[in-house]
C-alpha positions as CSV (number, residue, x, y, z in Angstrom):
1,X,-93.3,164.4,17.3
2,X,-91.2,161.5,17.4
3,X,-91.5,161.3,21.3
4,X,-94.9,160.8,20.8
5,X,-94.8,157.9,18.2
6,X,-92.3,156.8,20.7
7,X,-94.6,157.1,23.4
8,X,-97.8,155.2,22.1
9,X,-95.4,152.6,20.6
10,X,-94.8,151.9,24.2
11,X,-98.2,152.5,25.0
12,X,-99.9,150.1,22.6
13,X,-96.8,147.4,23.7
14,X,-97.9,147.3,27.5
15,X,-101.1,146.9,26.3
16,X,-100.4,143.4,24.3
17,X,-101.2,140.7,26.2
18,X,-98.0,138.4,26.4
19,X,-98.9,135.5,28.3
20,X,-98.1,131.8,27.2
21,X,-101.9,131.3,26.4
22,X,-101.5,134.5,24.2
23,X,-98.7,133.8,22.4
24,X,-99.7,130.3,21.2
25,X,-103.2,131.8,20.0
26,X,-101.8,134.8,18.4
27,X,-98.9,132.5,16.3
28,X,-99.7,131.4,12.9
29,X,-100.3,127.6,12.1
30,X,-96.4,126.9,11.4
31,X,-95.1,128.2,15.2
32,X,-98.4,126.8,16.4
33,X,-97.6,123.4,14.8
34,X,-93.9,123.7,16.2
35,X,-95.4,124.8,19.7
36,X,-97.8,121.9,20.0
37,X,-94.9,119.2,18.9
38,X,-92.7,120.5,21.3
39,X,-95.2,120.1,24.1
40,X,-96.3,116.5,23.0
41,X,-92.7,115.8,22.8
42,X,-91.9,117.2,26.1
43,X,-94.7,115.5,27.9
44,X,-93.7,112.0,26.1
45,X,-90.1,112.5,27.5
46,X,-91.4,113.0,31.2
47,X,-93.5,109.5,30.8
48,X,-90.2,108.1,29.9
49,X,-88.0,109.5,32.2
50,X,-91.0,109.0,35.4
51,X,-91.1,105.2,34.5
52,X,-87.5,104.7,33.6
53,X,-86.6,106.2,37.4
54,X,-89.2,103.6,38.7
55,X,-88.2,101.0,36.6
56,X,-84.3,101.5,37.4
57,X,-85.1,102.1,41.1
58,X,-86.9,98.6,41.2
59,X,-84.7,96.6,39.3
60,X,-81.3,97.6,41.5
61,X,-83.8,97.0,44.8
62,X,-84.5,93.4,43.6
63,X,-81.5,92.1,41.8
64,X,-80.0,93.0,45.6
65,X,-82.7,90.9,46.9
66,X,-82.0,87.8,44.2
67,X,-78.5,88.1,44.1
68,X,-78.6,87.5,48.5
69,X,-81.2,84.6,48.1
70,X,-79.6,82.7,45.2
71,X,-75.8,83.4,47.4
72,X,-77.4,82.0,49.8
73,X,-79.5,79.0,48.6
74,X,-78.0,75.3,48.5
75,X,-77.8,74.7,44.6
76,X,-78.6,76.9,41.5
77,X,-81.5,74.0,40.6
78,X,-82.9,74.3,44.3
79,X,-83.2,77.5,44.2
80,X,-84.7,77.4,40.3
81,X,-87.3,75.2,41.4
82,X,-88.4,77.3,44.5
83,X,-88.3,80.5,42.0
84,X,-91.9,82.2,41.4
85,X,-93.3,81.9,37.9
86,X,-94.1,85.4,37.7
87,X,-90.8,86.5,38.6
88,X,-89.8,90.1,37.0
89,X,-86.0,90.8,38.0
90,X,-83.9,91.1,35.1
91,X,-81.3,88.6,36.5
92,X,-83.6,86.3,37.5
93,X,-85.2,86.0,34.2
94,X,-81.8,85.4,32.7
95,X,-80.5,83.1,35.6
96,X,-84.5,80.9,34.7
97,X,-84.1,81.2,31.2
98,X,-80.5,79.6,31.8
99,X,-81.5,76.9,34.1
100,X,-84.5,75.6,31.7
101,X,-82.0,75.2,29.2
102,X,-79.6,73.7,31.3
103,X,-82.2,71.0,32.8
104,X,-83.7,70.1,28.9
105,X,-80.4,69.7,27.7
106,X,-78.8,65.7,28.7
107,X,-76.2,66.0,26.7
108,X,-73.0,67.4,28.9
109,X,-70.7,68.1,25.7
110,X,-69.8,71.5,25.6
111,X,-71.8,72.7,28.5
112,X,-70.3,75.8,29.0
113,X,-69.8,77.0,25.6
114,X,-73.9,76.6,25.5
115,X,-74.4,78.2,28.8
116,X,-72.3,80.8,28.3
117,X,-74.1,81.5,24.7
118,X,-77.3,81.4,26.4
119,X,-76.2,83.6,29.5
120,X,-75.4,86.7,27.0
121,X,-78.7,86.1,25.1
122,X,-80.8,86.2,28.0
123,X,-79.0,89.8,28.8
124,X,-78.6,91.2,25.7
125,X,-82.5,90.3,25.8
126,X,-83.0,92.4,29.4
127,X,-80.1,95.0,28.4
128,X,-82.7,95.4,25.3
129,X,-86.1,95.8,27.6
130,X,-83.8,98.6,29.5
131,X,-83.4,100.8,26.5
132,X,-86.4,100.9,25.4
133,X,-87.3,104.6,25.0
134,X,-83.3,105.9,24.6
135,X,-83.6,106.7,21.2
136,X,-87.0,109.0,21.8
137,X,-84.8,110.8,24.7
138,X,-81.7,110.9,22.3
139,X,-84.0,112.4,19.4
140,X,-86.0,114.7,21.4
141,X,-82.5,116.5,23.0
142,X,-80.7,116.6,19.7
143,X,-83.6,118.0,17.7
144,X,-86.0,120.0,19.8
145,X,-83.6,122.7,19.8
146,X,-83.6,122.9,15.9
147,X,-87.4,122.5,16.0
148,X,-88.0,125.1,18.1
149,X,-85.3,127.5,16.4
150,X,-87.5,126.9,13.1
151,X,-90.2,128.4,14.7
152,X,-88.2,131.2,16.1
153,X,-87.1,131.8,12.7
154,X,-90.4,131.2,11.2
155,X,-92.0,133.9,13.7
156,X,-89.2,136.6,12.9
157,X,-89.2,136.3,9.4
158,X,-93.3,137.0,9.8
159,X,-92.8,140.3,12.3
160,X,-90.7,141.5,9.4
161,X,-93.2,141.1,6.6
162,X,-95.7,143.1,9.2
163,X,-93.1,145.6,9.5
164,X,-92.7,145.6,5.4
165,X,-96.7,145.4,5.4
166,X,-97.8,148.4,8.0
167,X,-94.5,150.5,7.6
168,X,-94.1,150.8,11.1
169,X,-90.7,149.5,13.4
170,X,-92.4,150.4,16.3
171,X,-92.3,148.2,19.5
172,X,-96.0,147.3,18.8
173,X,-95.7,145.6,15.7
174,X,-92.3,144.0,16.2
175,X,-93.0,142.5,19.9
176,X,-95.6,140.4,19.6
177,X,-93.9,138.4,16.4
178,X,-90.6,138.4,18.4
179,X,-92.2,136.8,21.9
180,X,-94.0,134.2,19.7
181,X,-90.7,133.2,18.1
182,X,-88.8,133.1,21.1
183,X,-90.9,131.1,22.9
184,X,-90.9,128.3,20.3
185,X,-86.7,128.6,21.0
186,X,-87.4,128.8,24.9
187,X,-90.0,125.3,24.0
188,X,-87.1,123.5,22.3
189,X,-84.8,123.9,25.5
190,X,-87.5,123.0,27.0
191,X,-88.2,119.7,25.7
192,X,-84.2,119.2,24.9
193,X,-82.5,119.8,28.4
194,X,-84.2,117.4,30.7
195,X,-84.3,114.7,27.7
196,X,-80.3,114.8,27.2
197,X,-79.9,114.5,31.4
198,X,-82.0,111.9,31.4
199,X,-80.6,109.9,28.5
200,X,-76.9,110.3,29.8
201,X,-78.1,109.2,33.3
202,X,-80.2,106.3,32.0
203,X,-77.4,105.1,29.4
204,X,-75.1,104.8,32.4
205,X,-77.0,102.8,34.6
206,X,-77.6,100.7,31.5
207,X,-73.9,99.7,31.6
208,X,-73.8,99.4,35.2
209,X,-76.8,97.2,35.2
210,X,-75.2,95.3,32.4
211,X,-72.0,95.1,34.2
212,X,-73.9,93.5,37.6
213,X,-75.3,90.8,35.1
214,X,-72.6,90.1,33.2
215,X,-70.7,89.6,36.9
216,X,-73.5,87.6,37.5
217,X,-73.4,85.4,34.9
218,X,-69.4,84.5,35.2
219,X,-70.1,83.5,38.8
220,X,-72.9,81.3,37.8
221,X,-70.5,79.2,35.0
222,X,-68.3,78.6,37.8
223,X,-70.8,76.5,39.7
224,X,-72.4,74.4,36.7
């Protein structure tokens, strides 16, 4: 007797249909809710890391360019006046932004003091534009987990009140809750892992980038 309850347990468990698709539609409104977040969040993260890879990739490939040319040029006020308006560099923003206060300003008294205060505005400024999105990637890794464990919880604690509701342990009733909850767990690592990469990647070029304009900028106050 019990091998057969035993075997249409397993029976009525290879029947269930546990696809993603499936999963999602047979989960209540909480793990849905948790689900769909987790996605959102997850797609949200990929936007950021795609355009902060561009952005980075860019930004190295011109500074390069910038740093050669303005090397290279005759005088810093030459080479600001033969500088495009539309310019988009990071260091060449804060090397324009420094020369337009330098060239307003006919007063010589405490030039460098003043140049030196504008230089580390104008990156803390960039440094700023950088970082944008660090805190979603930071939130995202350090929470999805938890977000997707509540679901996971959520969904257990449900495939036990159908256990307390039909009387039955078998397979049949206890899969299905248990797939839907570990999903929303599998979702939050997920959404978590490639955010945390990408922040600690990010974050470092941050400081390397910061350290190139920083170099910058003390090489610059030597010419003035």
């Amino acid at each position: 007797m019990e091998a057969e309850i035993s075997s249409q347990a397993v029976g009525l468990a290879s029947n269930t249909d546990f696809s993603l698709l499936s999963l999602f539609i047979r989960a209540d409104i909480i793990v849905k809710s948790v689900i769909i977040i987790l996605i959102a969040c997850s797609i949200y993260s990929w936007a950021v890391i795609i355009e902060k890879y561009r952005l980075f990739k860019k930004i190295n490939q011109s500074t390069e360019e910038f740093e050669t040319k303005f090397w290279n040029s005759k005088s810093a006020e030459t080479f600001y006046n033969n500088l495009p308006s539309n310019v988009e560099d990071p260091m060449a923003l804060v090397f324009k932004d420094a020369m337009q206060n330098l060239l307003k300003r006919k007063s010589k008294t405490d030039l460098y003091e003043r140049m030196t205060t504008m230089l580390e505005t104008g990156i803390e400024k960039q440094i700023s534009k950088l970082r944008r999105g660090y805190t979603f990637l930071a939130t995202v890794g350090s929470t999805a987990p938890f977000i997707g464990l509540f679901g996971t919880v959520w969904g257990i604690m449900n495939s036990f009140q159908s256990i307390a509701i039909s009387r039955n342990t078998s397979l049949a009733i206890v899969a299905p809750g248990i797939a839907e909850a570990l999903f929303a767990t599998a979702l939050g690592l997920l959404a978590a892992i490639p955010a945390v990469i990408a922040y600690n990647k990010f974050n470092n070029d941050s400081i390397l980038y910061f350290k190139k304009l920083e170099n910058f900028s003390k090489r610059f106050l030597t010419i003035i």
